[in-house]
N, C-alpha and C positions, 0 to 999 in steps of 0.2 A: 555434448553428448558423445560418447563412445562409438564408434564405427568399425568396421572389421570389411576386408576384401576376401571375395570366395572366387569359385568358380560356378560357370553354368549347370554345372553337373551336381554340384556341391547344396545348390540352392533347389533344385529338381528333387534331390534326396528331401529335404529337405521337406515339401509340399507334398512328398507322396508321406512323409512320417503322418503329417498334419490330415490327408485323407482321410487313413487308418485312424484317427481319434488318438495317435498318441499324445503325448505331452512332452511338446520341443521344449529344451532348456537351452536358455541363451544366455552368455553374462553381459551380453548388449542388446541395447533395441532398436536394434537395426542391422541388414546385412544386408550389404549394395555389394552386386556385381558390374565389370567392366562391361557388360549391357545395361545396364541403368534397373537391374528386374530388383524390387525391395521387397522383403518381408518383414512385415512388424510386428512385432510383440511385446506387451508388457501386461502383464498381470492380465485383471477380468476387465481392461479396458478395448473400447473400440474406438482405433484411433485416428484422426483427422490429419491432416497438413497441417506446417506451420502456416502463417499469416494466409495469405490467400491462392498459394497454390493447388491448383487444378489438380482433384484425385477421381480418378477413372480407374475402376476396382474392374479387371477381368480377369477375376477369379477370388470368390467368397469359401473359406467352409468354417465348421462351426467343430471345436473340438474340446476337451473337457478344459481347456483352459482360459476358452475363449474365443471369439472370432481372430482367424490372420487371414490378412490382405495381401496378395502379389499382385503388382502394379505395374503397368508396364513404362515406368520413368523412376527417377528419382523420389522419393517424398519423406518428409522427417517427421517423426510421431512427435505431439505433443502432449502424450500421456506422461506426466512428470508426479513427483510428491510420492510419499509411502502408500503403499499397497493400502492401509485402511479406510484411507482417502478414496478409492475406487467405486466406480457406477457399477453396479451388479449388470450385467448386462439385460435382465428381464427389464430395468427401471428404463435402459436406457432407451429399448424396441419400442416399452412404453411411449416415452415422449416422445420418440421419433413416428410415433404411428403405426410400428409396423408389429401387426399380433398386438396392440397394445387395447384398451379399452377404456372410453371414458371412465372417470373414478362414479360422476352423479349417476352415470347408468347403471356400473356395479351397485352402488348404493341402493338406486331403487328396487334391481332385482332382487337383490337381500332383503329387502322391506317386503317386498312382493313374497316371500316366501314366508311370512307372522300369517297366523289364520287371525284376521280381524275380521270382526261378524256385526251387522247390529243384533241385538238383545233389548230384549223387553223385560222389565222387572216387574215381575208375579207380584212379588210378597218382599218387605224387607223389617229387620228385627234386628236392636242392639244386640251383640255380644255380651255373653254372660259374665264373660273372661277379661274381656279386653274395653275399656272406657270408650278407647279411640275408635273403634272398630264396629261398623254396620255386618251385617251379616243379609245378604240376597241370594234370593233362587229368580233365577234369570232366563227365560227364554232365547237359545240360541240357535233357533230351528233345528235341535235335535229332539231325538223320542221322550225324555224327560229332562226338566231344568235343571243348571249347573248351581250347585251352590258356590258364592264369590263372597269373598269378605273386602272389603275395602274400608280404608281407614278416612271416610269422609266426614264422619261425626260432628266434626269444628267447621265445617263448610256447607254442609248441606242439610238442612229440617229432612227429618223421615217423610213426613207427610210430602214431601214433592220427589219421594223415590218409587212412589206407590204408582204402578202403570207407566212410569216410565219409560222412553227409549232412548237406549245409552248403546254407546260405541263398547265392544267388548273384543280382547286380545285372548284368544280360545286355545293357542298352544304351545303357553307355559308349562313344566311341569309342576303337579300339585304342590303346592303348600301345606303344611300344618298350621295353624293357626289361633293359637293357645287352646287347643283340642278340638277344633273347626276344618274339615279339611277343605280347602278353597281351590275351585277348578279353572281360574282363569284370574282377567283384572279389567275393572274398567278403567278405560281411556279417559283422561282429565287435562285441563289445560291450566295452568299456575303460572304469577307473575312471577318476579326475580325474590321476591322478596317471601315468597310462602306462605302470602298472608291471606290471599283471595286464591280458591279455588275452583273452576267451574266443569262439571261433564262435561265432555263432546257427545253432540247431536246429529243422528242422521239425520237425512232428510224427511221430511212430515210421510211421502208415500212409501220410503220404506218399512221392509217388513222385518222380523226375526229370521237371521239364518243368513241374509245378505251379506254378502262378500263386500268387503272392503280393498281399494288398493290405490294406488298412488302411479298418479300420469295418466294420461289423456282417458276418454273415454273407451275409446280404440282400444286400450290395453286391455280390458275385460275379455277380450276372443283369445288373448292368447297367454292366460293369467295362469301360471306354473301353478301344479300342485301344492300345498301348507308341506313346511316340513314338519319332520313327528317334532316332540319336544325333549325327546334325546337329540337331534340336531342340533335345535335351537339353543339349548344347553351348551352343548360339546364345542360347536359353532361360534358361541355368543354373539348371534343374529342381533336378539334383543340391542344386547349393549353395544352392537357397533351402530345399529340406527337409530335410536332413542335421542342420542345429543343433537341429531339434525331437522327433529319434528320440532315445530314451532306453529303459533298461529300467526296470519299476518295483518294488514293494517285493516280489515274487513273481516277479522274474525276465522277465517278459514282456515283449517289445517293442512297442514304444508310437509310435505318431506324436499328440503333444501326448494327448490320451485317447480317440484311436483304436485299436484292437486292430491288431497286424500279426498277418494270416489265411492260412491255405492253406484248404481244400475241408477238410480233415482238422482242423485246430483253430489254436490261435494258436501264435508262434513266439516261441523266447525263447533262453534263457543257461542252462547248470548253476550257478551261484554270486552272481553282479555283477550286485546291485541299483543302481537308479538310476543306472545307466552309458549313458556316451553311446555312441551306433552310429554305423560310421560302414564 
């Protein structure tokens, strides 16, 4: 590694550039003066000792290039390899803990922001248009029922849609639906293979309009507002949480080993374990 000798004064400039947020250009990474004081820099890395030397950092700042370190000794950076090689420095606060956030907590709170409701099905009627495709007006404790098309046809007799209570994902934005417009979707649980499908079921006391949400029961008191469904769109809420629901070996629906909740108890499947929801 490349090395350069300065002065006191020279490395002083130096730290106050880095104050101001400029961006020091070094053609090395490293400047040791005959006090032992180091400054490191290389790329958007934050850099460690070789092998096991002792780094006692007094003095941190954070400038558009990155964090630099003055030390009060000697220390050699071991940030090596091409710049595209580099930890972004958010990833690395990340793991190190600091400002960082578990990934399964973010997860859930993005889950936590789908308006999942139970729903009761009024009324349900094939599509005129479409083979696949049932067509329900659905109770979701609003002033009139939503109509939802779902394509359960191959999976589900009409006759056991009729007074139903199904799990319902409330803010989607509409669909058309071969000239049906569809105001949501129900939740269903499917093996690997797409051949058996089953709703999710809330619990037998609850009611239409009930909130749905994932982790403890606890969570209900401090349950974030539904985003609109420009969000959830723009966001793509849906499709970052979707691959992580599954049911588990007891039927229950799951975000990663989050409980999915009503007020009443958790929600799940009659038969399909370890199935994805979707």
């Amino acid at each position: 590694m490349a090395t350069a000798t300065t002065t006191v004064a020279t490395a002083a400039a130096a730290v106050k550039m880095m104050r101001k947020g400029s961006v020091v250009s070094m053609s090395v990474q490293r400047i040791r003066t005959h006090l032992g004081i180091a400054i490191c820099s290389y790329q958007h890395r934050i850099h460690q000792p070789q092998q096991s030397l002792l780094f006692v950092s007094n003095y941190n700042t954070n400038t558009r290039n990155g964090r630099y370190d003055v030390c009060g000794f000697t220390c050699y950076c071991t940030a090596t390899g091409p710049p595209q090689a580099s930890t972004p420095p958010e990833a690395e606060l990340s793991d190190s803990g600091e400002g960082g956030e578990d990934e399964k907590e973010k997860l859930k709170k993005s889950a936590n922001l789908l308006d999942i409701r139970v729903g009761k099905i009024i009324k349900a009627w094939r599509h005129e248009e479409a083979d696949s495709l049932y067509v329900e007006e659905v109770d979701v404790g609003e002033a009139e029922p939503r109509v939802i098309c779902s394509g359960l046809v191959k999976y589900v007799p009409i006759e056991q849609l009729q007074d139903r209570k199904v799990i319902v994902l409330a803010n989607l934005k509409p669909r058309n639906m071969r000239g049906v417009k569809s105001s949501g979707m129900l939740m269903a649980a499917s093996d690997s293979s797409h051949e058996n499908v089953e709703l999710l079921e809330p619990p037998e006391d609850s009611v239409p309009g009930d909130r749905v949400w994932f982790g403890s029961i606890a969570v209900d008191q401090n349950l974030p507002s539904p985003a609109s469904p420009n969000q959830i769109q723009k966001k793509k809420i849906w499709e970052s949480v979707q691959p992580h629901l599954k049911t588990d070996d007891s039927c229950v629906a799951m975000l990663e080993d989050h409980l999915m909740h009503t007020s009443s108890g958790v929600v799940g499947c009659r038969s399909l374990k370890n199935a994805s929801i979707s």
